[in-house]
Structure formats: C-alpha cells, structure tokens
ROMI-954565 format. One record per atom (N, C-alpha, C, O): x, y, z negated; residue in one letter. Coordinates in steps of 0.05 Angstrom, whole numbers, padded with zeros to 5 digits, always signed. Each point is the difference from the previous one (the first is absolute). Layout:
BEGIN
XYZa...
% end
This chain:
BEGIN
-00645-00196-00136x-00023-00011-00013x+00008-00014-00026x+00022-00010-00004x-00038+00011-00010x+00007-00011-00026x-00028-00018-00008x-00020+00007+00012x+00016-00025-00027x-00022-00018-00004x+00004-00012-00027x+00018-00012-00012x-00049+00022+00005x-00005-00013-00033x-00019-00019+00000x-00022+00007+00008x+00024-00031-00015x-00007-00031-00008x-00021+00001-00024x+00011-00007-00021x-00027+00011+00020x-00016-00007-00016x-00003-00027-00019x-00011-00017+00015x+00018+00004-00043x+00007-00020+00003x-00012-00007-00031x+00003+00017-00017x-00012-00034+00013x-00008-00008-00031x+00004-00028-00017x-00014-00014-00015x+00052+00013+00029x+00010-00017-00020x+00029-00004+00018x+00004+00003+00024x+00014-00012-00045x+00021-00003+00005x+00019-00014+00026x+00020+00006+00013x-00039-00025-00013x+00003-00017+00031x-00015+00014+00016x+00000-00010+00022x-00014+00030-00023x-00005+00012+00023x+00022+00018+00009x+00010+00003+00022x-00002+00014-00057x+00018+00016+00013x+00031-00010+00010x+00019+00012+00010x-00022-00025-00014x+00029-00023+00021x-00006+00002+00025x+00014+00009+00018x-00038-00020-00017x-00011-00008+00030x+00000+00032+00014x+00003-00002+00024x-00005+00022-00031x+00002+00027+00008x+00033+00006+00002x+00012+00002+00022x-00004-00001-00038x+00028+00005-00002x+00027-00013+00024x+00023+00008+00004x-00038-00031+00009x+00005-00028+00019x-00001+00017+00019x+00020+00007+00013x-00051+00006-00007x-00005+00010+00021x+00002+00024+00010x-00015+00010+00017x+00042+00005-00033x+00004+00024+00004x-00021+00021-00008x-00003+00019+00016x-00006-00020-00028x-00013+00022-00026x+00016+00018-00016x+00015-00008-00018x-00019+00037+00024x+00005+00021-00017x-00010+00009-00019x+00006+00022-00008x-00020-00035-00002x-00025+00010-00029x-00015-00024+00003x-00007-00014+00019x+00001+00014-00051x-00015-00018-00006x-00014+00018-00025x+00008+00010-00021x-00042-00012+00040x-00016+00003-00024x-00013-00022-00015x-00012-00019+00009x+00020+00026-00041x-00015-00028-00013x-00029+00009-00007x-00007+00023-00004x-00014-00050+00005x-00028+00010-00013x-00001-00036-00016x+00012-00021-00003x-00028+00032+00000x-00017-00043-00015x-00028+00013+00020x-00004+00020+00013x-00013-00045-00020x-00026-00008+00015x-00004+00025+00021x-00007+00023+00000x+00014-00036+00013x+00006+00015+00042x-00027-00009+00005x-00013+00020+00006x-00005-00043-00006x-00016+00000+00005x-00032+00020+00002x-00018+00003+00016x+00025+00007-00045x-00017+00027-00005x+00012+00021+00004x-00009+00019-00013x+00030-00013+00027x+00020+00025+00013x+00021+00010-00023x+00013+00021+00001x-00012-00042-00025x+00022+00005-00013x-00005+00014-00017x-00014+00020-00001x+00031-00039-00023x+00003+00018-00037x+00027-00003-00005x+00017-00009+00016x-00010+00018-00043x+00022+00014-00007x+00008-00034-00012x-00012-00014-00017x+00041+00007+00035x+00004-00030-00010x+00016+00003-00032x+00006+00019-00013x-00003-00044+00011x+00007+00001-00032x+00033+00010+00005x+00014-00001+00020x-00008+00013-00058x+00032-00003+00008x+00014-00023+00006x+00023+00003+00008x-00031-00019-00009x+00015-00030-00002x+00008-00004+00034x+00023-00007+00006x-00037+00010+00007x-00006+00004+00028x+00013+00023+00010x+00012-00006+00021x-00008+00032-00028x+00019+00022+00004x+00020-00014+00002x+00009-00002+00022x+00004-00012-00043x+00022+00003-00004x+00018-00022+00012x+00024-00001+00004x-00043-00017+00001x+00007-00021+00021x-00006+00010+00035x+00009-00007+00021x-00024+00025-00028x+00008+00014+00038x+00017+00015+00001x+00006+00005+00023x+00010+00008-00044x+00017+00010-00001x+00027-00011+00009x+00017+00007+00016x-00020-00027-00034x+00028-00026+00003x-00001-00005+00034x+00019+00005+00015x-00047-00018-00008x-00001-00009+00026x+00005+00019+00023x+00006-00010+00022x-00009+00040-00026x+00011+00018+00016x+00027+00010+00005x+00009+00013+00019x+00001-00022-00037x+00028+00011+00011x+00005+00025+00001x-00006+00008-00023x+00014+00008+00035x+00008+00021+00017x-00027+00019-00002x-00002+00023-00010x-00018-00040+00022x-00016+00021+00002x-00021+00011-00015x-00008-00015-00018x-00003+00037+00019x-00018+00016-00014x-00026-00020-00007x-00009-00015+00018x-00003+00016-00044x-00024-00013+00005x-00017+00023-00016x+00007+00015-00018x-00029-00019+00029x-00025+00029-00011x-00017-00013-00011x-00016-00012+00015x+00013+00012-00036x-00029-00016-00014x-00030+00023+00000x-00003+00021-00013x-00010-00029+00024x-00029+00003-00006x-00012+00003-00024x-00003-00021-00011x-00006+00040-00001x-00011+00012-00021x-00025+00002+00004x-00009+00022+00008x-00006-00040-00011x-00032-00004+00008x-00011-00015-00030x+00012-00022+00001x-00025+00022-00023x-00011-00014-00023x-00031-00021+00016x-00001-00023-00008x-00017+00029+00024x-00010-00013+00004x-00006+00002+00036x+00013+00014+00015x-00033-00031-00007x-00016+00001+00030x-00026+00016+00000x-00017+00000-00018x+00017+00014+00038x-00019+00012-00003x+00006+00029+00009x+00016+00006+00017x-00032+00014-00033x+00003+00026+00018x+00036+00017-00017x+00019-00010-00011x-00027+00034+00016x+00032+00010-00010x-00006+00022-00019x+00017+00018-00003x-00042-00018-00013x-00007+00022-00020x+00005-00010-00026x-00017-00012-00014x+00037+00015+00008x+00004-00012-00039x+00002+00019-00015x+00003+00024+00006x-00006-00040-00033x-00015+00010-00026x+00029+00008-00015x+00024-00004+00006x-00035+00016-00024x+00028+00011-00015x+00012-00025-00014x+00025+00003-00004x-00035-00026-00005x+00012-00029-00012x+00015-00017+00033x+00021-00013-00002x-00033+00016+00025x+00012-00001+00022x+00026+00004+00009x+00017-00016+00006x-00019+00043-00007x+00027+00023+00000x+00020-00011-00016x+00022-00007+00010x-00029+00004-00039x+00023-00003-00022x+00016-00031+00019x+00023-00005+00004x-00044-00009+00004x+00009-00032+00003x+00023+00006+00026x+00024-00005-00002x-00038+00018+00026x+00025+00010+00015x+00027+00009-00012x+00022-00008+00010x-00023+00027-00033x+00016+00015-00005x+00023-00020-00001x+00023+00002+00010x-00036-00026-00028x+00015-00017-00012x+00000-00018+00018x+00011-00019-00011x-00016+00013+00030x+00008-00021+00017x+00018+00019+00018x+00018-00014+00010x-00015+00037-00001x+00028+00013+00004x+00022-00005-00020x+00020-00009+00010x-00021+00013-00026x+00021+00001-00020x+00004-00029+00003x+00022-00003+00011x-00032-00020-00016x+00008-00026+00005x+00013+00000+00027x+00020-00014+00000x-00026+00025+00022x+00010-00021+00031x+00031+00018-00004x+00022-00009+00007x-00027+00037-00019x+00027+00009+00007x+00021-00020-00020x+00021-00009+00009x-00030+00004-00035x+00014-00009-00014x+00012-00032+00009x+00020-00014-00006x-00044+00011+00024x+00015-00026+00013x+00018-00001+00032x+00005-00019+00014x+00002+00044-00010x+00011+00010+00026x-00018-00001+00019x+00002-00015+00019x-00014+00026-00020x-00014+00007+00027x+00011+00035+00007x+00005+00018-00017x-00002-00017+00042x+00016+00017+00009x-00024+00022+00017x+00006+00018+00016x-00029-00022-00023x-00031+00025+00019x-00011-00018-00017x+00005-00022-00010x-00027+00044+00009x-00028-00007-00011x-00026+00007+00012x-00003+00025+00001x-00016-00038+00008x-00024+00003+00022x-00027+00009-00013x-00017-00016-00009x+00016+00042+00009x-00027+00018-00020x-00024-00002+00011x-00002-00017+00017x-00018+00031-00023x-00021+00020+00010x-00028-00013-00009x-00006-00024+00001x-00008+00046-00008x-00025+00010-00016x-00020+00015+00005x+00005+00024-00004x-00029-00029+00014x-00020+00021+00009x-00016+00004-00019x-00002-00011-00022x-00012+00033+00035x-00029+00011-00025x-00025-00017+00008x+00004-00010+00022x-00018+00005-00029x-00023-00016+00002x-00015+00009+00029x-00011-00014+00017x+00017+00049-00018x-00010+00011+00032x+00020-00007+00028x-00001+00011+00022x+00021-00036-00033x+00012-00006+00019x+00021+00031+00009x+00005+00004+00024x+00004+00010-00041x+00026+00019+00010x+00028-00013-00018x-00004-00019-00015x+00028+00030+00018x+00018-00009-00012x-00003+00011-00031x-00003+00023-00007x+00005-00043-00007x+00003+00021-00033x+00027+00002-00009x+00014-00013-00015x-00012+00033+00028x+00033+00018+00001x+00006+00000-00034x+00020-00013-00003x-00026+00019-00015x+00002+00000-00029x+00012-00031-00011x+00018-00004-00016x-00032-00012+00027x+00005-00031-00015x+00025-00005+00017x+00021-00009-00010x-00023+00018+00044x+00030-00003+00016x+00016+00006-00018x+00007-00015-00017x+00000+00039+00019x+00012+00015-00013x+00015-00003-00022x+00023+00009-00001x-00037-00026-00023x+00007-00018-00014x+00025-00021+00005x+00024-00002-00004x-00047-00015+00016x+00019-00024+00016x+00027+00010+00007x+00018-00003-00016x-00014+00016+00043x+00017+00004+00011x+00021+00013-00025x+00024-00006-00001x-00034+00022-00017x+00025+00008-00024x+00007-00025-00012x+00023+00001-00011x-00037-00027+00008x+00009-00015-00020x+00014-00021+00019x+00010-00020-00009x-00009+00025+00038x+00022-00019+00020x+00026+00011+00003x+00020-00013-00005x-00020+00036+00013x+00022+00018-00005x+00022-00011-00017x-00003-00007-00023x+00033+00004+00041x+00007+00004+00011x+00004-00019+00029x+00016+00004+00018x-00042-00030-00024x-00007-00013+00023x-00005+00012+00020x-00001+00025-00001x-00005-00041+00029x-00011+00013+00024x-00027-00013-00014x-00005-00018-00016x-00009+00033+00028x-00026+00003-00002x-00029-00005+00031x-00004+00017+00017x-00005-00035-00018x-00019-00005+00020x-00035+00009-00009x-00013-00003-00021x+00006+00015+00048x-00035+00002-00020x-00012-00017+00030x+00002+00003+00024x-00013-00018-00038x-00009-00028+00008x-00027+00001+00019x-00008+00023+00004x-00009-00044+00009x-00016+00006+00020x-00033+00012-00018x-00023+00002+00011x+00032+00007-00045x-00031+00011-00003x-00004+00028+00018x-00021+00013+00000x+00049-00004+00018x-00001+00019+00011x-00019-00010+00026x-00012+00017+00013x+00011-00034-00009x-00027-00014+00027x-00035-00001-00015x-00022-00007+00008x+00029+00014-00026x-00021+00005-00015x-00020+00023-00003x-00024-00002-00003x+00041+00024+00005x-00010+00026+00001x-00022+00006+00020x-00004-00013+00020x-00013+00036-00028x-00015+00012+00010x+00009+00014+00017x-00014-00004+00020x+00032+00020-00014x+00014+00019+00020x+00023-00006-00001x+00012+00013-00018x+00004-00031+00030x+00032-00016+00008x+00007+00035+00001x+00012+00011-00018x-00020+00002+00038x+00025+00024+00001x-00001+00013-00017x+00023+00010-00003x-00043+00001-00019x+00006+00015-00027x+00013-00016-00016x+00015+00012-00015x-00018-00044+00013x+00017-00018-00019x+00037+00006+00009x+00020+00002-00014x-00024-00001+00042x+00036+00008+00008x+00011+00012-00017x+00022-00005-00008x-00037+00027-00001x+00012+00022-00006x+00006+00005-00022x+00020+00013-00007x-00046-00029-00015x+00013-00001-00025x+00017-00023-00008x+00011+00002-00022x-00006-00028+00038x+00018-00019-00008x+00027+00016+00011x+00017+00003-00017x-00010+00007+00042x+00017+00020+00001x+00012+00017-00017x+00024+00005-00001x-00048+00007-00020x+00011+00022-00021x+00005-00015-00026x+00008+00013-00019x-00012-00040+00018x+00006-00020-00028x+00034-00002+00009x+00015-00005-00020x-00001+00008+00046x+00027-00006+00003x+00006-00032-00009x+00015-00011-00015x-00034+00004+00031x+00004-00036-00004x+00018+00001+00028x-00001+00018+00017x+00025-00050-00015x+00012+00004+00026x-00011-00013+00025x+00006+00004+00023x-00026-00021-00033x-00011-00007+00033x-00035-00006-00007x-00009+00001-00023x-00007-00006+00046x-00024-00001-00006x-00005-00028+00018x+00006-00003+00024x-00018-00015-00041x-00015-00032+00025x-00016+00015-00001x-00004+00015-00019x-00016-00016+00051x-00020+00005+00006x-00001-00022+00022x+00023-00004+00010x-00046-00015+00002x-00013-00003+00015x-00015+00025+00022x-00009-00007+00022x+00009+00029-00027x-00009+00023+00016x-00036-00011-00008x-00014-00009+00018x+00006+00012-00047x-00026+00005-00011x-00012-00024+00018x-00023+00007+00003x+00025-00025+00008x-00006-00027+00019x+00001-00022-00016x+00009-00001-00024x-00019-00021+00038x+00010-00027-00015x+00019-00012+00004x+00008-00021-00009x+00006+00041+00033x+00033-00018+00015x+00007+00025-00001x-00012+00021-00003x+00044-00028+00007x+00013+00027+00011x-00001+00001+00026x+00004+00024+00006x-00008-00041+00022x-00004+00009+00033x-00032+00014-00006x-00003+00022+00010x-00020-00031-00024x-00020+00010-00002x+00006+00030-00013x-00021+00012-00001x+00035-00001-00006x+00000+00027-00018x+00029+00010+00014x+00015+00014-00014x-00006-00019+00038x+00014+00010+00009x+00011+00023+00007x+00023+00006-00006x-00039+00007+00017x-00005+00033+00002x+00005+00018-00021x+00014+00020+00003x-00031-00030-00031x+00010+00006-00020x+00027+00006-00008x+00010+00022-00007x+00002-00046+00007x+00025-00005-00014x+00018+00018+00015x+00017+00015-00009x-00023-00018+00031x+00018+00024+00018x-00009+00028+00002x+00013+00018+00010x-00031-00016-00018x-00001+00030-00009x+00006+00005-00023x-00002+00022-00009x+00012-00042-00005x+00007+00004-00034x+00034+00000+00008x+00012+00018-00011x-00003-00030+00022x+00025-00002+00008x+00008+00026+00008x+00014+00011-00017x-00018+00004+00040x+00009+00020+00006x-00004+00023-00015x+00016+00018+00002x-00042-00016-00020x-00002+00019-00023x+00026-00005-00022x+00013+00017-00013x-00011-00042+00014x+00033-00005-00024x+00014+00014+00002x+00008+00014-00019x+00001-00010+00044x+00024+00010+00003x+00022-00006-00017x+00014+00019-00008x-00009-00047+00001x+00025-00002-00014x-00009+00002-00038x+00010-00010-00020x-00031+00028+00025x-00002+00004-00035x-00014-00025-00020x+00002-00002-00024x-00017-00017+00043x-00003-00023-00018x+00004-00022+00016x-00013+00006+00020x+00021-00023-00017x-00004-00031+00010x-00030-00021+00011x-00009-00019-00013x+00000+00029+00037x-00029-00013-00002x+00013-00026+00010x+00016-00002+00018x-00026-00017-00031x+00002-00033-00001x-00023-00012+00014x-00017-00009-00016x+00014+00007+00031x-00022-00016+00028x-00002-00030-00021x+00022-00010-00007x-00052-00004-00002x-00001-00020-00006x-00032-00010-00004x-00015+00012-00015x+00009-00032+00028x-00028-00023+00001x-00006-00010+00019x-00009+00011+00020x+00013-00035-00024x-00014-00026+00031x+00026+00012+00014x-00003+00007+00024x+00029-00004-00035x+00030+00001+00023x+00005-00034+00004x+00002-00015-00019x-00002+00005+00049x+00005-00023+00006x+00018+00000+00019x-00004+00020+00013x+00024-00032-00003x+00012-00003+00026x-00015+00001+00021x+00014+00004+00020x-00035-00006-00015x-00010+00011+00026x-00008+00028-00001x+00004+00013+00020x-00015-00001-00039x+00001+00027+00001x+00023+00020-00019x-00005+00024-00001x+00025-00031-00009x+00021+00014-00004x+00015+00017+00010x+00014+00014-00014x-00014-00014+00045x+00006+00024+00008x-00006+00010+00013x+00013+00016+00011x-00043-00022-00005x-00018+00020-00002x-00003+00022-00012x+00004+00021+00010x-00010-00024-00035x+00015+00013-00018x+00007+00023-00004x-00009+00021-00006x+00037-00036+00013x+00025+00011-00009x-00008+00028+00029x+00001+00024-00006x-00006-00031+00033x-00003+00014+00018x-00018+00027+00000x+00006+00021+00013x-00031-00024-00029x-00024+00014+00000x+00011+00012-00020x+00005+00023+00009x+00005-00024-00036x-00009+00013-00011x+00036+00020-00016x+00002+00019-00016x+00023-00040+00031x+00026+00021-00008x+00008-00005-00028x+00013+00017-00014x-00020-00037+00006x+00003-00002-00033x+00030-00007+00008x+00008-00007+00023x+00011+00010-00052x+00032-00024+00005x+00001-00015-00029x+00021-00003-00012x-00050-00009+00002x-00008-00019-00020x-00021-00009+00008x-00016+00013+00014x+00013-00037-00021x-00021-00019+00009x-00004-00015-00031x+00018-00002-00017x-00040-00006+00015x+00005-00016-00026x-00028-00028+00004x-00024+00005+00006x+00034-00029-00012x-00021-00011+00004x+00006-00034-00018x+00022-00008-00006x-00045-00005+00000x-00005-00024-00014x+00020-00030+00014x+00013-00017-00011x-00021+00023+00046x+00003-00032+00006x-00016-00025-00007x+00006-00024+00001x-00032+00038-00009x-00013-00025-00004x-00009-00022+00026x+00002+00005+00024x-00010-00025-00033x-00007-00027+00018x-00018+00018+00016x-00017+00012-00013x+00019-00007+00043x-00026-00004+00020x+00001-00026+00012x+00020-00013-00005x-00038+00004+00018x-00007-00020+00029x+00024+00004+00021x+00005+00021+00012x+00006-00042-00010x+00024+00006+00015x+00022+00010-00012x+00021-00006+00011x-00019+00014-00024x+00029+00013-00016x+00022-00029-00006x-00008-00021-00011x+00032+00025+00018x+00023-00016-00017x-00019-00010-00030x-00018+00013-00009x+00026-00034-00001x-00007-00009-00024x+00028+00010-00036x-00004+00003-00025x+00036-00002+00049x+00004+00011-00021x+00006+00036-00003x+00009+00011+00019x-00015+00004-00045x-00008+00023-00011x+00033+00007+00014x-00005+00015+00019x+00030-00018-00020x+00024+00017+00016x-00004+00002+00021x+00004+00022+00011x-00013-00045+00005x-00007+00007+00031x-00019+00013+00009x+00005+00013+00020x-00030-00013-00029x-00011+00020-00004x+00003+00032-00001x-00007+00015+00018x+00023-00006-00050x+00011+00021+00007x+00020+00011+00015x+00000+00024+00005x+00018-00041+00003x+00016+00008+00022x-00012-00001+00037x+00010+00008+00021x-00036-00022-00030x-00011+00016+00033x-00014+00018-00008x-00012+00008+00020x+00004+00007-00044x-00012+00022+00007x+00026+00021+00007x-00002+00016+00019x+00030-00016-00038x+00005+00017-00002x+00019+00000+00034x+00006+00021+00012x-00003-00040-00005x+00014-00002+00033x-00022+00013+00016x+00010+00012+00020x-00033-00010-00022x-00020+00012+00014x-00001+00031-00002x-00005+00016+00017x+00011-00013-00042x-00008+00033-00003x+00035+00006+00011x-00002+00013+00021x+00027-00017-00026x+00022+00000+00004x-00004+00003+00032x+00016+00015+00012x-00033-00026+00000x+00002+00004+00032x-00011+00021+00002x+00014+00018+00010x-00043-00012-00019x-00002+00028+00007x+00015+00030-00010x-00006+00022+00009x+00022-00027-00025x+00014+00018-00020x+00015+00008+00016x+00007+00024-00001x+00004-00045+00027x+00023+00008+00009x+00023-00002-00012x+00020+00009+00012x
% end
C-alpha cells in the first residue's frame, strides 16, 4: 500500500511525512476541494518533504472543470511554475460542459507535465459515464486516476473503484480517495483492491486533535487490511 496526504501547507506536509506518508499532494483552499497553491508554497512543501514525491494540483479556480482558453494558458503556466519549483507529479483534468472528458485540453496538460508523473484528478467523478471516462483518461497515458468511484466517498463508490481496478490491469494506477477515515479505511482497501489510498485527515468528531496522529491511524488501518 502506498498513501497520498493531501496537504495545503508546509506543516501539514511534516505532519504527513511524521506519519508515514508516501505522497504528498499539494492544493491551497481544500475547503472548496482545492486550487493550484502558490509557488512560494511549492517550494516550501518541497523543502518540507524530503524524500518524498509531492504532486501539486493544477486547478485555477472552484467550481466545475470546463475552462476557457485564458484558463488553459493559466494552467499551462502554473505547470511550468510547480515543476520549476520541484514538484515531482502534477494533478490534471478537464471536462466538456456535457460533462465527458475533454481529451484535447488533457492532452495538452499532460504534454506540458511530461516528464512528471501525472494524476487526472476527481473531475473524473464528475462525468456522465465513469466507464466511457475510463477509457479516455486511460488513452491520455496519465499514471494513476483519484476517483471516489463517481460517489461522494470512496466506501460509497466502492464497486466502482473495483471494477476500475481490475479493468487496470496494471496499466494505470487507480487511487481510492473521499471521506477515507480510520474507521472506514479498510474497508476500503477490502472492497475495492486498490494499493493507493489517498486522503485529507481532516478534523471529524472524535478524531485525535493532532493532524500526525490522525494520519497514522488511517494509514495503520488500511495497513491492516492490506495485509
């Protein structure tokens, strides 16, 4: 199993890094599901990671995932910034207004991350048909896909994810991630066969108060069911 930390600032990404974290994805304002953080912020999660990979999020605003060609350019260039500030993946994806993937603007993206790893992000829970979207984030040759399984959790879109899993076959990376908590973590991990999990750690009711202990019971939880 391997586990990516979702994290939108430097002391977070410590506090991940504490807790045995293999990836760290950076965003800014998590609260609206995340934008593309500044370089200043790259480059200090960079520092604070160490060792490990961090993937910045390539998102310009909140909201849906259909952008404009002044849009596009801003991504272009907020790739070119996170790589220039070491970021080691970059987290894509773009639909058409009819809610399908817009393989063309991908397409794009993914050439201007290159020779990064490359993530296409949960506008794939977005789609109108998850299994025709498989197929063309599949043919973009991005290396892994977050999905929730088109749900608002990943145990709720379960089924999904594991039917997206065994269609992989090894050829992309499906990344299980939303509402992952230590009580349902390996759950999970059980239903649906993923060997990535990726999740926030934010505050629930009951949860540890500090953010390492936290992520180290989710990731001790899914680690049990992993086997």
């Amino acid at each position: 199993m391997r586990y990516e930390v979702c994290a939108g600032s430097a002391d977070a990404v410590r506090a991940a890094v504490a807790a045995g974290a293999d990836r760290i994805e950076l965003c800014a304002s998590l609260a609206v599901g995340g934008v593309t953080p500044a370089p200043a912020t790259i480059t200090a999660a960079v520092a604070a990671a160490g060792p490990l990979p961090v993937h910045v999020l390539i998102r310009p605003r909140p909201g849906d995932f259909a952008y404009s060609k002044p849009e596009l350019a801003t991504m272009l260039s907020s790739i070119a910034a996170a790589r220039r500030a070491g970021a080691a993946g970059l987290v894509i994806g773009a639909l058409t207004p009819d809610r399908q993937v817009d393989v063309p603007v991908c397409q794009i993206l993914v050439a201007a991350a290159r020779p990064a790893s490359v993530t296409f992000h949960r506008a794939f829970d977005e789609t109108a048909d998850p299994r025709a979207a498989y197929i063309q984030v599949l043919a973009l040759g991005v290396d892994r896909l977050l999905t929730s399984g088109g749900a608002d959790t990943a145990l709720a879109g379960a089924d999904l994810i594991a039917d997206l899993v065994r269609q992989s076959a090894g050829q992309l990376t499906v990344l299980a991630g939303g509402g992952v908590t230590a009580a349902n973590a390996a759950q999970i991990v059980a239903r649906t066969g993923v060997t990535e999990l990726h999740f926030s750690a934010r505050p629930r009711p009951g949860d540890p108060p500090h953010l390492t202990t936290r992520i180290a019971a989710i990731i001790r939880a899914a680690s049990t069911a992993a086997g």
